[in-house]
N, C-alpha and C positions, 0 to 999 in steps of 0.2 A: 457445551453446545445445547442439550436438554433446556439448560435453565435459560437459555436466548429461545427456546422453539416455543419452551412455554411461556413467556412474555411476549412472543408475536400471537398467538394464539389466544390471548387474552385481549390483543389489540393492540400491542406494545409497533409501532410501524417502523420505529429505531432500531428495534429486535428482529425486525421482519427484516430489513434491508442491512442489516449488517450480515446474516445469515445470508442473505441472500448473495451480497459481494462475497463471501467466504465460499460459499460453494461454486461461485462463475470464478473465480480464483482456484481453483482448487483443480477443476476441470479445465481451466486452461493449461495448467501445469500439469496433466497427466497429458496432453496434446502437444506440449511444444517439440518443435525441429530438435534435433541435437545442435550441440554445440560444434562452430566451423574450428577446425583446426583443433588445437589442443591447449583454446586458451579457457578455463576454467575457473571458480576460485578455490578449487579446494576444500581439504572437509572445513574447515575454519568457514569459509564463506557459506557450506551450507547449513551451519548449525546457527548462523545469523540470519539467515533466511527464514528459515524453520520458524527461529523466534519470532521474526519481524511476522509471521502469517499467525503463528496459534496464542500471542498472547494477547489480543484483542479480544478472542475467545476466553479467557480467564476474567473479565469486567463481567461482574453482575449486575442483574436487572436487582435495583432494590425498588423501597416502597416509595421510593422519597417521591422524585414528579412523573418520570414514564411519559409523559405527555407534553411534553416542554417545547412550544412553538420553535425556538430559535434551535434544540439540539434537532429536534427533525428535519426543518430545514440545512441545518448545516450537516447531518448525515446523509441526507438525500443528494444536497449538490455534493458529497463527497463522493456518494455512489456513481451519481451520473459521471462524475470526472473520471474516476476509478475504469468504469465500464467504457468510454468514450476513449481513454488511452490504450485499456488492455484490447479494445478492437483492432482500434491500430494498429498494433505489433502484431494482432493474429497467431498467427503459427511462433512467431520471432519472439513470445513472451517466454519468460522462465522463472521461475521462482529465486532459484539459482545465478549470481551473475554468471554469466558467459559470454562469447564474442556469435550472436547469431545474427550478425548482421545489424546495421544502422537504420533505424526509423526515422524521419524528421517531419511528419506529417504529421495534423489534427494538432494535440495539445504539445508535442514533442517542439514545434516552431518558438513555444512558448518559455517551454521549463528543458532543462535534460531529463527529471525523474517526478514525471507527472501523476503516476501513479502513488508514491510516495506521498507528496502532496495532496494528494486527494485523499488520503486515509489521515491526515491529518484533520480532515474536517470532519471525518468518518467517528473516528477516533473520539477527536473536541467532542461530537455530537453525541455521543453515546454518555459521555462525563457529566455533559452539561443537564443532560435528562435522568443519569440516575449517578447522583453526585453523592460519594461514601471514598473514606479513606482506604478502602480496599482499589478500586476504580482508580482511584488520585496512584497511589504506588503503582499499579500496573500501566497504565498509561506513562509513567515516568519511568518506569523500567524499558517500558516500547519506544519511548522517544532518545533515549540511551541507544537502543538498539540498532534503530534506524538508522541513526546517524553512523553509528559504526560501518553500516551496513550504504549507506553512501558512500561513506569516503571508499572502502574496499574496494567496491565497482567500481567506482572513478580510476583507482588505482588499477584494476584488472582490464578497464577499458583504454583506459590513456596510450596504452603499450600499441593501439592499434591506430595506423595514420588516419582512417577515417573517421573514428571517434576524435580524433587531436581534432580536425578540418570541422566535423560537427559542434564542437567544446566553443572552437575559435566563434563563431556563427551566433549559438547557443551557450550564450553567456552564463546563466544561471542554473541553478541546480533545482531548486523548490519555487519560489515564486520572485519572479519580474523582478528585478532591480533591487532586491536585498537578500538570495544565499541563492 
């Protein structure tokens, strides 16, 4: 985290905004409702969770571009998508899959896991600006993750008829007409 504070502070705005989604992330997960009922994922889902949040935080700022048009733009619409979903859910966000109730407002009419998708661009953008084979593994280890970390919640939500009746509606998982 040090090494993204001191790339924003240098001017780094990819460092600045990914810091910044990680700590509005971070505080909305010390805020979220509990979980209804006693649907959960378990420690298995929380230590995919964990991952999917801190290992974006492992990609370092290297010397290579830092300044690269297209990753700042595709971290910025990452952020705003990011930010624009976890409002949404408000109180009903969690780091953690659980059953807090169904969203289908804002980006949620779009995707099932908007937020997800949005950190892909977050993600993309941060690679694309400071591109090192360190960056390339972690990113591939987080896009592993992720994925694991879809299917689980699919699998911990599906159990609940309103997620099924949402799913049915809200066809896709990541983006429009292909996952």
């Amino acid at each position: 985290m040090c090494a993204h504070l001191g790339a924003a502070l240098n001017g780094s705005l990819v460092a600045l905004l990914l810091l910044i989604q990680h700590f509005f992330l971070i505080v909305l997960t010390l805020l979220h409702r509990p979980a209804q009922a006693d649907v959960t994922a378990g420690n298995g889902g929380t230590v995919i969770a964990w991952a999917g949040l801190l290992l974006p935080l492992l990609m370092r700022p290297t010397e290579a571009l830092g300044h690269d048009t297209l990753g700042t733009v595709l971290t910025a619409l990452g952020s705003l998508g990011a930010t624009t979903a976890m409002l949404s859910l408000g109180r009903s966000f969690g780091l953690e899959p659980a059953k807090r109730g169904i969203r289908d407002r804002s980006l949620y009419r779009l995707v099932r896991h908007p937020i997800y998708a949005a950190y892909l661009f977050i993600v993309g953008g941060f690679l694309g600006s400071y591109p090192s084979p360190w960056n390339g593994l972690i990113v591939a280890v987080w896009l592993g993750v992720q994925l694991r970390r879809i299917v689980g919640e699919e699998a911990l939500l599906m159990h609940d008829p309103a997620y099924q009746l949402y799913a049915q509606h809200v066809r896709d998982r990541l983006f429009p007409g292909i996952w």
